[in-house]
N, C-alpha and C positions, 0 to 999 in steps of 0.2 A: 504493500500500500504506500507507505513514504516514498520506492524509488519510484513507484506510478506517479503520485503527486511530485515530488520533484521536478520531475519531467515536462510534467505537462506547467510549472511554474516558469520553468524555462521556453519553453516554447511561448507561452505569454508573454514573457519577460522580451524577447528576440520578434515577438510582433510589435508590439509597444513601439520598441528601438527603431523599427524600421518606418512605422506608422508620422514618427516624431521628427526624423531624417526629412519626411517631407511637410511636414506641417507643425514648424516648432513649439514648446510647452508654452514660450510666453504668449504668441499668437492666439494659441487652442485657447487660451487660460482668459486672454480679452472675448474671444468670440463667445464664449462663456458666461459671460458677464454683459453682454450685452441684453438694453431693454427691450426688443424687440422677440426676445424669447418666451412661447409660450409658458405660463406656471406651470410647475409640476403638479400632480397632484395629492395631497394628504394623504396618504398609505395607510397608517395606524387610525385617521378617521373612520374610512371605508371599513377596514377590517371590524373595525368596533360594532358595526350597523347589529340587525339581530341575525341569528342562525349563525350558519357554521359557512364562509365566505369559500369560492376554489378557485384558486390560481391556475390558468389551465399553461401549459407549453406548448408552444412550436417550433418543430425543429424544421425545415422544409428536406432536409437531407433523409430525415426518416419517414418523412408523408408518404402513404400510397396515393393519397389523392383523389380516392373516389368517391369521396364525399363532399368534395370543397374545390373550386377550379382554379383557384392561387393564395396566397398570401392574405389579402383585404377580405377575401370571400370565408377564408379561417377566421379569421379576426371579426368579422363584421357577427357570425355566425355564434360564437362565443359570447359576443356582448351582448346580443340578442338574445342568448337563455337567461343572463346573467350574472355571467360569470365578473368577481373581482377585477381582475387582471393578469393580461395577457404575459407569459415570460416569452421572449424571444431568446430563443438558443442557438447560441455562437459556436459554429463549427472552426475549430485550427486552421487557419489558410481563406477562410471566408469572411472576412471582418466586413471587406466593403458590400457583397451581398448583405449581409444584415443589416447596414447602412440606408441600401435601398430597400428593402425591404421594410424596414421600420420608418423611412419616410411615408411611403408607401401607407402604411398602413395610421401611421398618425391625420395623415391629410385626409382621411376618409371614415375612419371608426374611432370613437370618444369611448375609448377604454383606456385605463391606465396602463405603463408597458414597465415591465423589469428586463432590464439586459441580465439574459441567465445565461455571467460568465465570469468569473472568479475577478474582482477587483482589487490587485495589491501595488496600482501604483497609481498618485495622483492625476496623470496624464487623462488616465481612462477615463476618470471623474468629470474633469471638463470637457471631454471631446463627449461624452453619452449628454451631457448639458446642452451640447450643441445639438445634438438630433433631438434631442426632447423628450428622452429617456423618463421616467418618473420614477424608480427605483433601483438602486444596484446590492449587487451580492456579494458578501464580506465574510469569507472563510476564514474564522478564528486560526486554524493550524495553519496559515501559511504565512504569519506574521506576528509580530513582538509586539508586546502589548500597547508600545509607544505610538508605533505603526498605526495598528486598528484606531486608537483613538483620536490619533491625527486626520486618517481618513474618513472615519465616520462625520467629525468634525466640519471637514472640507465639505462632504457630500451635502449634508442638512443646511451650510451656508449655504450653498446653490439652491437650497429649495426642493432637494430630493432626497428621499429616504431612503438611509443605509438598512437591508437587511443581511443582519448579521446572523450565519449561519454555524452550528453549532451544532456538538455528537455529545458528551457528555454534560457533566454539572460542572467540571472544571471549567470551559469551554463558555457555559451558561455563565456561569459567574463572571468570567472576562466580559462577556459580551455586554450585559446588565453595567459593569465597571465602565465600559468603555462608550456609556451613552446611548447604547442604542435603544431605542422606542417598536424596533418590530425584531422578534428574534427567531430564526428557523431552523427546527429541531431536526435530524438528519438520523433517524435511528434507521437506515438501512441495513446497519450493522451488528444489531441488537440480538446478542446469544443467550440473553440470560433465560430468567423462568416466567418474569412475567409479559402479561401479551403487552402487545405494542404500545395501545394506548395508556397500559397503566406505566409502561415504563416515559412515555413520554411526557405523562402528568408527572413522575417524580422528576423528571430534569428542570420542569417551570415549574414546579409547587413554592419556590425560593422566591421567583423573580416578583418585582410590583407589579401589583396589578393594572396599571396603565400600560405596561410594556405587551403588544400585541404578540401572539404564537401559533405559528406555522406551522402543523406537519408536514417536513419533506421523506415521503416513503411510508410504504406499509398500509397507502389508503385506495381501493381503487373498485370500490363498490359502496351505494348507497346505508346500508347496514353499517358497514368499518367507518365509514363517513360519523355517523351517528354518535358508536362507539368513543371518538376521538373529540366530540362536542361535548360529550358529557364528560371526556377527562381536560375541559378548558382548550382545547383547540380555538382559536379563533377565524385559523383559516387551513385549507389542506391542499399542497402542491401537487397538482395531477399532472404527470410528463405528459408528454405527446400522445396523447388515444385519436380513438373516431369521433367523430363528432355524439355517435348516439350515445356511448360512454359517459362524456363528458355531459350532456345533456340532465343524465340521468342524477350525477352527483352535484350538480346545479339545482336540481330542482329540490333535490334530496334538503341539501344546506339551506334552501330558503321558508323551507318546508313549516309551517306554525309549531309543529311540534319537535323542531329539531334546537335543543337545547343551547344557550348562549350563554357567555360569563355575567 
């Protein structure tokens, strides 16, 4: 698992470099700042509404397609059952496609968007500013605490929400340390005895209660949806499905009897 992650930090690390070669930090860091850029949107307000919220993903590299005829038509598709907000997932080697892509899809569908793609250096923060990004993803393990709270910092002055992603309580407690307001729980990893949701209420039973909580993994039927509401889930990250899938735990979350904090 670390030489995986490594690696793939690296290869981030070696896109960034080359991203920056053409379009330098102070440049990106004005265009950024400029008033002409739409608000982002409140993350942690959304999430707070009633029911159990779903973040749905798009990957276009894993789409079969047969449900949706591009990009805006996923996206449009999704905010239309009601879904929270859309993650756009960033494939290695394809940064400017999702560029277009998430223009694309801002100029045409009012959903919020999370770039779902590990954020550990400030460039990335202003250049997602510039497309209009509305939240980024902040892997505790790949950075020193001074780090995360520098960028979460960075990020919330821009107006967009750090979701700081996290595997155990260690992890949890950094992240809570470090400011952040939305925090996403990652038990794909989860060997112990208890099932998922109870292990994933004991990683936020600690955190305040204003700080908003994401399952990432372990949900992906109406029922487990449920389950994850009742142990304080505030919202549940669904990777890339069909649309009807997705559908279903949309409806599921909004559902009068579907349990909220």
């Amino acid at each position: 698992m670390v030489a995986t992650e490594n690696r793939m930090l690296m290869e981030i690390a070696a896109e960034i470099s080359a991203r920056e070669a053409t379009l330098g930090f102070q440049e990106v860091k004005t265009k950024s700042r400029s008033a002409g850029l739409t608000v982002a949107f409140d993350i942690a307000s959304v999430f707070f509404s009633s029911g159990c919220n779903v973040v749905v993903a798009f990957d276009r590299f894993a789409s079969n397609w047969s449900d949706h005829s591009d990009h805006v038509d996923y996206a449009a598709q999704v905010a239309g059952f009601g879904a929270s907000m859309l993650a756009y997932t960033v494939r290695r080697g394809q940064f400017d496609t999702a560029v277009r892509d998430i223009r694309d899809i801002k100029s045409e569908v009012d959903i919020p968007i999370l770039l779902h793609d590990p954020i550990i250096d400030p460039y990335q923060i202003h250049e997602a500013r510039v497309m209009g990004i509305d939240a980024l993803q902040f892997p505790v393990w790949a950075m020193g605490q001074a780090r995360l709270e520098s960028l979460v910092d960075r990020t919330e002055s821009l107006g967009m929400t750090a979701i700081v992603s996290v595997r155990n309580h260690e992890e949890a407690h950094r992240a809570v340390d470090a400011g952040a307001t939305v925090v996403a729980i990652d038990i794909t990893g989860y060997t112990g005895s208890l099932t998922l949701p109870e292990a994933f209420s004991g990683i936020t039973q600690f955190m305040p209660k204003e700080v908003a909580r994401i399952v990432l993994g372990g949900c992906s039927s109406p029922k487990e949806l449920m389950r994850f509401a009742r142990h304080s889930a505030d919202a549940i990250f669904v990777p890339h499905a069909d649309l009807a899938t997705t559908k279903s735990l949309v409806t599921a979350g909004m559902h009068p009897a579907c349990p909220s904090r």
